[in-house]
C-alpha positions as CSV (number, residue, x, y, z in Angstrom):
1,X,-14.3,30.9,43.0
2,X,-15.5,33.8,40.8
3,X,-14.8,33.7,36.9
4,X,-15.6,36.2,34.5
5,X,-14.5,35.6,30.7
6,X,-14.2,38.4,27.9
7,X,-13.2,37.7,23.8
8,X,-11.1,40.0,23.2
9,X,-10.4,38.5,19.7
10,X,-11.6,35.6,17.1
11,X,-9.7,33.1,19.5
12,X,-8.3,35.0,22.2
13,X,-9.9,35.2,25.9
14,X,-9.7,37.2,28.8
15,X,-10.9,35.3,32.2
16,X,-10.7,37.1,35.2
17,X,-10.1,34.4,38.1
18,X,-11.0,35.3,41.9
19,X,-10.0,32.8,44.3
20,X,-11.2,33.1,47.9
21,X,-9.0,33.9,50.7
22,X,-10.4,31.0,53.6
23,X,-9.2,28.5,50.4
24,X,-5.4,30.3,50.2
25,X,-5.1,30.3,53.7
26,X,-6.2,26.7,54.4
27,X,-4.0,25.7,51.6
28,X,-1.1,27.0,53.3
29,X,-2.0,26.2,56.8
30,X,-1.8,22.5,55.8
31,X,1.5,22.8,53.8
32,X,2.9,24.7,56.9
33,X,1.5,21.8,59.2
34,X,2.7,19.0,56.9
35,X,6.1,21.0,56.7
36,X,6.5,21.3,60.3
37,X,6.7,17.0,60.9
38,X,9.5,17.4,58.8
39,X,11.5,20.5,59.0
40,X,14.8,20.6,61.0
41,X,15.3,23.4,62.9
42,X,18.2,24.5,65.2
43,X,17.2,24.0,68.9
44,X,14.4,21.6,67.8
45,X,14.3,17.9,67.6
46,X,12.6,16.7,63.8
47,X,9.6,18.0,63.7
48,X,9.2,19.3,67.4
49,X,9.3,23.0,66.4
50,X,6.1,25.1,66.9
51,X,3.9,26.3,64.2
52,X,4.5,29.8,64.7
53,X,8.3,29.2,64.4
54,X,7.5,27.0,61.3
55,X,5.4,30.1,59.4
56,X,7.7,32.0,60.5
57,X,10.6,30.7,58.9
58,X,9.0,29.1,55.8
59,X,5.3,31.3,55.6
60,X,6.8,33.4,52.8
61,X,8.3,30.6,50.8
62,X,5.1,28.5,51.2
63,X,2.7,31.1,50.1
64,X,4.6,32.0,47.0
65,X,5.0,28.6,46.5
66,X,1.1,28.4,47.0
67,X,0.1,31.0,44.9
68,X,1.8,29.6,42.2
69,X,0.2,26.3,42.3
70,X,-3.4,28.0,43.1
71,X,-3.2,30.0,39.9
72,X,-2.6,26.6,37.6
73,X,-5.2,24.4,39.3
74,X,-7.5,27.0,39.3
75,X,-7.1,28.0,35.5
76,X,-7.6,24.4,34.9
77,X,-11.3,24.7,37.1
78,X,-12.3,27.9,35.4
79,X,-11.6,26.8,32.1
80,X,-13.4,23.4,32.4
81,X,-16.3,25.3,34.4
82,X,-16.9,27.7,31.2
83,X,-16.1,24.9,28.9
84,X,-13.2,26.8,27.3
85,X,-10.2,24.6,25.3
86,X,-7.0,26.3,25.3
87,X,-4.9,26.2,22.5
88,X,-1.5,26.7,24.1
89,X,-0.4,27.7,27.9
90,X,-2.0,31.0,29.7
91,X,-0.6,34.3,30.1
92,X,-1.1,34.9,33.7
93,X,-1.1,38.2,35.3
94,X,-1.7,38.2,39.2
95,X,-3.5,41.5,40.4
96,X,-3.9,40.5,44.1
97,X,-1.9,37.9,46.2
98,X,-1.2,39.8,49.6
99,X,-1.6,37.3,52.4
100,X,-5.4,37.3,54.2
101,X,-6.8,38.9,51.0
102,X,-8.4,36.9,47.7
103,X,-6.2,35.8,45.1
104,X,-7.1,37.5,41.9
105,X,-5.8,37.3,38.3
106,X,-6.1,37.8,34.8
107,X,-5.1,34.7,32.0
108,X,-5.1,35.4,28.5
109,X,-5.1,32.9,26.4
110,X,-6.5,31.6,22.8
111,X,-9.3,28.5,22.5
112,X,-9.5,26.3,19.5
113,X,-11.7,27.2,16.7
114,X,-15.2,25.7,16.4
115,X,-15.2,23.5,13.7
116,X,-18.0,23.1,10.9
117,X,-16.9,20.8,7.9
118,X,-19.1,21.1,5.2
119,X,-20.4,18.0,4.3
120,X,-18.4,15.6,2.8
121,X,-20.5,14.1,0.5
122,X,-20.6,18.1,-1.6
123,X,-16.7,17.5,-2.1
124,X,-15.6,16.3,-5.8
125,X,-12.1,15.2,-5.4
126,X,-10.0,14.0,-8.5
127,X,-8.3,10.8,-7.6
128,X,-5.5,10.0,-10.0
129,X,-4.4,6.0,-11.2
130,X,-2.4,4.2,-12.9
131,X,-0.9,0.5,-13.5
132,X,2.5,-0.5,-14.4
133,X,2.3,-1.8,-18.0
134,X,4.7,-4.3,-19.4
135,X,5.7,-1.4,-21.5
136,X,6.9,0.0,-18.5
137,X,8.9,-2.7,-17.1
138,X,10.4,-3.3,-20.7
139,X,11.6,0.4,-20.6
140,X,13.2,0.0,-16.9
141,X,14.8,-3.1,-18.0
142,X,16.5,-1.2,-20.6
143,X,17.3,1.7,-18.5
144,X,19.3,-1.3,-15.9
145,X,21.1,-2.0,-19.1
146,X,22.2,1.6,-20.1
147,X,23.1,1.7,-16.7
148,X,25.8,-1.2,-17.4
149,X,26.6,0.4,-20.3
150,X,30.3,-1.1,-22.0
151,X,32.4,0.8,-24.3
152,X,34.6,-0.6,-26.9
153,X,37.3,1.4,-28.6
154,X,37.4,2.1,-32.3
155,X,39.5,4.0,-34.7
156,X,36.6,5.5,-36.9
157,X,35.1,9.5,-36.4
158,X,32.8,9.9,-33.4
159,X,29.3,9.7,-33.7
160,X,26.5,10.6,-31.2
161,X,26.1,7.9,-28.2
162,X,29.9,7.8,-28.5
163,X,32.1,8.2,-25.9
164,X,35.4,10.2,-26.5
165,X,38.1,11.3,-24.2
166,X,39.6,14.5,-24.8
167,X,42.4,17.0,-23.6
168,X,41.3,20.8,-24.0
169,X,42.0,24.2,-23.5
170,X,39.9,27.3,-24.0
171,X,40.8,30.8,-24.6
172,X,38.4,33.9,-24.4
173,X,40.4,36.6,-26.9
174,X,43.5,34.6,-26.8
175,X,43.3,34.5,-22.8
176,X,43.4,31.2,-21.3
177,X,40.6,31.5,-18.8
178,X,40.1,29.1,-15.4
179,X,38.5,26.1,-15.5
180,X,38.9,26.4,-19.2
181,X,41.6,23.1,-19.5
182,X,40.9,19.9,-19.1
183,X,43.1,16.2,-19.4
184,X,41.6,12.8,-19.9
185,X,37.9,14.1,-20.3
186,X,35.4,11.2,-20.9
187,X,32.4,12.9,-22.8
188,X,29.2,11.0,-24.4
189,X,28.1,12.8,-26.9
190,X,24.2,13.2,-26.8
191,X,24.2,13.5,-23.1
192,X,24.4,17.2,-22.6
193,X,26.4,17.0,-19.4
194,X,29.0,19.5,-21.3
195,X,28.2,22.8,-23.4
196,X,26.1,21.6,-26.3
197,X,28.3,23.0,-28.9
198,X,30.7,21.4,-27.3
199,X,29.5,18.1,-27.9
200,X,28.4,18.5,-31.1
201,X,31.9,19.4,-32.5
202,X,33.0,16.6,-31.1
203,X,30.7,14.7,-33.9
204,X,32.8,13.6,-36.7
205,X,36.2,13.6,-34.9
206,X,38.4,10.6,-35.1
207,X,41.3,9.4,-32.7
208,X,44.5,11.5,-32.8
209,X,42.7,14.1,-34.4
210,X,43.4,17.8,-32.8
211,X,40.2,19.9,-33.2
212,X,39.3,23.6,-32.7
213,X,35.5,23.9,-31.5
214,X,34.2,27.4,-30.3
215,X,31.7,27.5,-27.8
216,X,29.0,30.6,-27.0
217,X,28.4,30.0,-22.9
218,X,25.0,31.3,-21.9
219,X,24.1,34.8,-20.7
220,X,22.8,33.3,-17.4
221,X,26.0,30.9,-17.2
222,X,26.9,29.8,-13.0
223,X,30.1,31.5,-13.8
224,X,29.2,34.9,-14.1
225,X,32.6,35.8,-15.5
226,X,32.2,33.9,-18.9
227,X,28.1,34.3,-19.4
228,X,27.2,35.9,-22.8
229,X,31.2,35.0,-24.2
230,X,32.7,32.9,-27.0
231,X,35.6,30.7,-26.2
232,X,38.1,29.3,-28.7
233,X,38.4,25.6,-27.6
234,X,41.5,23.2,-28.6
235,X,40.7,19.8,-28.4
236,X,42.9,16.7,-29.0
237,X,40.9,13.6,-29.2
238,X,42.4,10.5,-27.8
239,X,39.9,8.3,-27.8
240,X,36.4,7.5,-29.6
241,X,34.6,4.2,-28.0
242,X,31.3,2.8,-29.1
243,X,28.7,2.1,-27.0
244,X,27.1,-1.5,-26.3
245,X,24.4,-2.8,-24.2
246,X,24.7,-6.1,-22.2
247,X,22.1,-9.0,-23.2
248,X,19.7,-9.6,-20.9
249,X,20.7,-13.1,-19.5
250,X,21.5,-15.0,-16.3
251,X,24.8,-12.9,-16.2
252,X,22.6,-9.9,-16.1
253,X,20.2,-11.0,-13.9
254,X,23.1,-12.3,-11.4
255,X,24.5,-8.2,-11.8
256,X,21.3,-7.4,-9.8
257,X,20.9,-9.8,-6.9
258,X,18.6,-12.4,-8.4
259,X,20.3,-15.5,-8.5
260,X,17.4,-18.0,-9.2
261,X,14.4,-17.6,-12.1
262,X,16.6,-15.9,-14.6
263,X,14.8,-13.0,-16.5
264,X,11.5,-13.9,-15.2
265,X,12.2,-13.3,-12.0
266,X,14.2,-9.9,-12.9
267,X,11.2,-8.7,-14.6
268,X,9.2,-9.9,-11.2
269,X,11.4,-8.0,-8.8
270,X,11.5,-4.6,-11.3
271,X,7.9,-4.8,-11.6
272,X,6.8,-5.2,-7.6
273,X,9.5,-2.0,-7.3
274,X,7.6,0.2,-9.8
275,X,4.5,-0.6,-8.0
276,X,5.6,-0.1,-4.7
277,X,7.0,3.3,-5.6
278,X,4.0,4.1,-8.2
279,X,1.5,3.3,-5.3
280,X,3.7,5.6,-2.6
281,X,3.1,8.1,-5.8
282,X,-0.5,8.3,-6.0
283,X,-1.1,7.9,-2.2
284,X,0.7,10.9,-1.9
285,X,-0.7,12.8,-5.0
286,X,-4.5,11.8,-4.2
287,X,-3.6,12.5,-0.3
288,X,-2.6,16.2,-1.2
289,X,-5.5,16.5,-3.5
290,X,-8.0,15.3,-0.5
291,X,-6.0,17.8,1.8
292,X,-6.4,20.8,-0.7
293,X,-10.2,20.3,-1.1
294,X,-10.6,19.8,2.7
295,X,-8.3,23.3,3.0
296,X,-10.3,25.1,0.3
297,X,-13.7,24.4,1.9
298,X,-13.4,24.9,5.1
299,X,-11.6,28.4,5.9
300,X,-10.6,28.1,9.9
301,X,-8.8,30.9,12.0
302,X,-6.0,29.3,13.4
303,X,-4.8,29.9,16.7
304,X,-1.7,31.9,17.1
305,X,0.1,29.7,19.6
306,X,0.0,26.7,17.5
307,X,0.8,28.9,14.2
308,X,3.7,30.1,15.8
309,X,4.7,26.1,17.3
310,X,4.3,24.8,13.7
311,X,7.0,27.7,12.2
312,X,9.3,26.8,14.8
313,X,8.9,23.0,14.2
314,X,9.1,23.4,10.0
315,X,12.5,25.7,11.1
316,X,14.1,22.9,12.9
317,X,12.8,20.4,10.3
318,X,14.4,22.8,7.8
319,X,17.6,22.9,9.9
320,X,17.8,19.2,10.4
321,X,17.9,18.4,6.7
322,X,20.9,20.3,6.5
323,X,22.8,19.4,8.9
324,X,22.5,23.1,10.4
325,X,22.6,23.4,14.0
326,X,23.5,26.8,14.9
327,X,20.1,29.0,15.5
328,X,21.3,32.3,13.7
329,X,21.4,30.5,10.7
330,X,17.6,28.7,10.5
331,X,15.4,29.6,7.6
332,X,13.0,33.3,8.1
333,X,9.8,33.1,9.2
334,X,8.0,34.6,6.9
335,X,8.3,32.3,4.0
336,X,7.1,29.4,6.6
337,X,3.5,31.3,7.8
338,X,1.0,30.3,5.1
339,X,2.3,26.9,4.8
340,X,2.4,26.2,8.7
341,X,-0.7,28.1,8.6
342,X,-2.0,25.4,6.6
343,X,-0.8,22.2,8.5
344,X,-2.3,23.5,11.6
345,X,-5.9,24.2,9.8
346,X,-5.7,20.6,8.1
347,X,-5.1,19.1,11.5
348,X,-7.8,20.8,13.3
349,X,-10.0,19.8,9.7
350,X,-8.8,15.9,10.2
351,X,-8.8,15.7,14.0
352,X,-12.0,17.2,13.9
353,X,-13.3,13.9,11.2
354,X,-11.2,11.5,13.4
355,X,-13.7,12.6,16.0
356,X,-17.0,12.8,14.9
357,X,-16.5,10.1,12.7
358,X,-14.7,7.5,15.3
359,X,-11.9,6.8,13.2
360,X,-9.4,4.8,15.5
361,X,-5.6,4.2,14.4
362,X,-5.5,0.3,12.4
363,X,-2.5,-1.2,13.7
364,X,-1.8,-2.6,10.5
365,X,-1.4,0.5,8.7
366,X,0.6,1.3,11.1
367,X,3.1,-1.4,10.6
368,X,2.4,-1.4,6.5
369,X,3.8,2.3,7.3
370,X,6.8,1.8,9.0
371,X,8.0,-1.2,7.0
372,X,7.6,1.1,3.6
373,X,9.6,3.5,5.0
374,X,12.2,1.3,6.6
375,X,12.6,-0.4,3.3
376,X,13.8,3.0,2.0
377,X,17.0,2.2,3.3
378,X,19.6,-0.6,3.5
379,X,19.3,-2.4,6.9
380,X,15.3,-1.9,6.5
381,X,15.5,-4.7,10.5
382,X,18.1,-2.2,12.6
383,X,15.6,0.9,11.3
384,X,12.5,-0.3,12.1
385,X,14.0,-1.4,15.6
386,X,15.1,1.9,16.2
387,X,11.4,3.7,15.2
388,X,10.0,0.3,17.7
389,X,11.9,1.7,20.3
390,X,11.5,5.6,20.1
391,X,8.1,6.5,21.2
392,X,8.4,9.9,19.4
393,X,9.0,8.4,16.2
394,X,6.8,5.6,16.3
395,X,4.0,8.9,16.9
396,X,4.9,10.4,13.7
397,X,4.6,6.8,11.8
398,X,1.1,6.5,13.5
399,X,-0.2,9.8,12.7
400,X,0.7,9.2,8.8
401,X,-1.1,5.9,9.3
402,X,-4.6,7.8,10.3
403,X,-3.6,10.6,7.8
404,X,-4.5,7.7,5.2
405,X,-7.3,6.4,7.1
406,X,-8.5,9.9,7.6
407,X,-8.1,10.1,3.6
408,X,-9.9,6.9,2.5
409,X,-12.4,8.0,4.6
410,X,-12.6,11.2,2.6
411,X,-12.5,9.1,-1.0
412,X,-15.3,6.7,-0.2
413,X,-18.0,9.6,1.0
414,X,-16.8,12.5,-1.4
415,X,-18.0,12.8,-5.1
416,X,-14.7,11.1,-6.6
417,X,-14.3,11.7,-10.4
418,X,-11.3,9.6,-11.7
419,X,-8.3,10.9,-13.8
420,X,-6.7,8.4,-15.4
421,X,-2.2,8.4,-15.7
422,X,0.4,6.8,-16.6
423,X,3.9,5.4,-15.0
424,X,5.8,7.2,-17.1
425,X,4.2,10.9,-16.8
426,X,3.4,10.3,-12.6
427,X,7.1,8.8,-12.4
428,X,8.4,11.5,-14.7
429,X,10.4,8.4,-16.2
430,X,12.3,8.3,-19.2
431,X,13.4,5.2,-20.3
């Protein structure tokens, strides 16, 4: 076999294949023979019929059939013979495959990229921390409590924090407008889930009382019809109820699940939840910032074929998440390149460490893994069955887990300069 290989690119190759005839006509000659034991043929017992009757009847099937098969194995040959690795299937173009003459053909295809990390050691990665302080778990214990906040009618004049329940209708010019009129509105004032003005006319009005507020809605208000107007609201107050917050007892503990060890075992359970989704936050954080320096100093060509695989996987991703499933409708390409552009280099970057640096897959992060992400969700058992018993799955949980082997490897050889954080700025958390 003759093989002749051209670049006619950064990544793309041009082999020209020759096979020799004697091995295309002895490869059909025993599929013709090894047909013939079995073919049924009329006026012939099983596999009584003569060989030229057999070629005769099946020759042209069999040496498509052959040619076909020639062109894989051998690709596979030449490749492996020049020491080629092809990043995604062949284009194959035969040139000659007459009967009684060489088989000849042209595959074009792209090779991975080379890969030369710069040393490791050079790279100065900023890896964030942070610890849960007892500040912290004091302000998520009072969020648990705003979030069984009680309200309590009175009969004085709202005040901010209050909640008041209103009837209203709202006129631009004298004209009624939609969505202007309202009935049994709750609103706490202070929380801004109405038009500010709104609320804050509301401060100072007492039960019964029938109040005009007038309201200016933004020039880049969702309804484009009112942005940049004044409205003329009437309001009729039928309600103001103070707020108050529950004490934090074995009541309020037994609102939450925890049953035995009172309010030190609330604080317990809050606390190991902060941490468990503190820790997910910096793994992720220092993970991107390992990936970025990794990215940055190591520019790779990519190879089209897997470019083009990653866009169509981020598409169905995209799809997925919404609940899309007609194809017209997935997300454009174009906004996908540079970021699928960027997985495939970082996996070329990593795969290329898992190699050289015989990184093998810990079982144990593995399962750590898969039980943090099947405790996401409320029958944490039935999911991580399901991920145990879909090989497909179970592959994406594994190649997270060497992600963060691949990762710590990266932190314990790179120049690592620490920044230190807080819960409350990581967690963007407002007590």
């Amino acid at each position: 076999m003759q093989v002749s290989v051209e670049s006619t690119g950064k990544l793309e190759r041009r082999m020209q294949v020759q096979v020799p005839a004697e091995r295309v006509t002895k490869e059909i000659a025993t599929r013709l023979k090894q047909l013939s034991r079995t073919a049924r043929l009329n006026g012939f017992r099983p596999g009584k019929a003569p060989l030229t009757v057999i070629r005769q009847q099946f020759g042209p099937q069999v040496h498509r059939e052959v040619i076909g098969e020639l062109m894989q194995s051998s690709f596979s040959e030449a490749v492996n013979q020049n020491q080629l690795a092809p990043a995604g299937n062949p284009r194959i173009e035969p040139q000659s495959i007459a009967e009684g003459q060489d088989l000849t053909y042209v595959a074009t295809f792209e090779v991975f990229p080379d890969v030369a990390l710069q040393p490791i050691e050079s790279l100065e990665i900023e890896r964030t921390t942070a610890e849960v302080s007892e500040s912290d778990i004091d302000a998520m214990i009072q969020r648990l409590r705003k979030q069984q906040m009680k309200y309590a009618a009175v009969a004085r004049a709202a005040a901010a924090g209050d909640k008041v329940t209103v009837d209203f209708e709202g006129s631009i010019a004298g004209v009624p407008f939609n969505g202007g009129k309202g009935e049994n509105v709750p609103i706490v004032l202070g929380e801004n889930r109405m038009l500010p003005q709104l609320e804050q006319g509301l401060i100072g009005a007492a039960p019964g009382e029938q109040k005009p507020v007038d309201v200016d809605f933004p020039t880049d208000y969702r309804a484009t019809e009112l942005a940049g107007k004044r409205a003329s609201f009437k309001v009729d107050v039928k309600t103001v109820e103070e707020p108050s917050l529950p004490e934090v007892d074995e009541e309020f503990c037994k609102s939450f699940g925890v049953t035995e060890g009172g309010v030190e075992r609330l604080r317990e359970d809050v606390a190991a939840n902060m941490r468990r989704e503190l820790d997910q936050t910096l793994r992720n954080r220092n993970k991107a910032a390992v990936m970025e320096k990794i990215y940055q100093a190591n520019p790779i060509e990519v190879p089209n074929a897997l470019l083009e695989s990653q866009v169509r996987d981020m598409q169905i991703e995209a799809m997925r998440r919404t609940g899309t499933k007609d194809v017209s409708q997935a997300p454009p390409r174009e906004p996908l390149v540079e970021p699928a552009r960027r997985r495939v280099a970082l996996g070329l970057l990593f795969n290329d460490i898992i190699r050289r640096e015989n990184i093998v897959l810990d079982p144990a992060r593995s399962n750590a893994r898969l039980d943090e992400m099947a405790g996401a969700y409320g029958d944490a058992a039935a999911l991580k069955r399901a991920y145990l018993q879909n090989a497909d799955a179970m592959r994406q949980v594994e190649s997270l887990a060497l992600e963060d082997q691949v990762v710590d490897w990266v932190l314990a050889h790179a120049k690592v300069h620490e920044k230190p954080s807080t819960f409350k700025v990581l967690m963007n958390f407002e007590g």
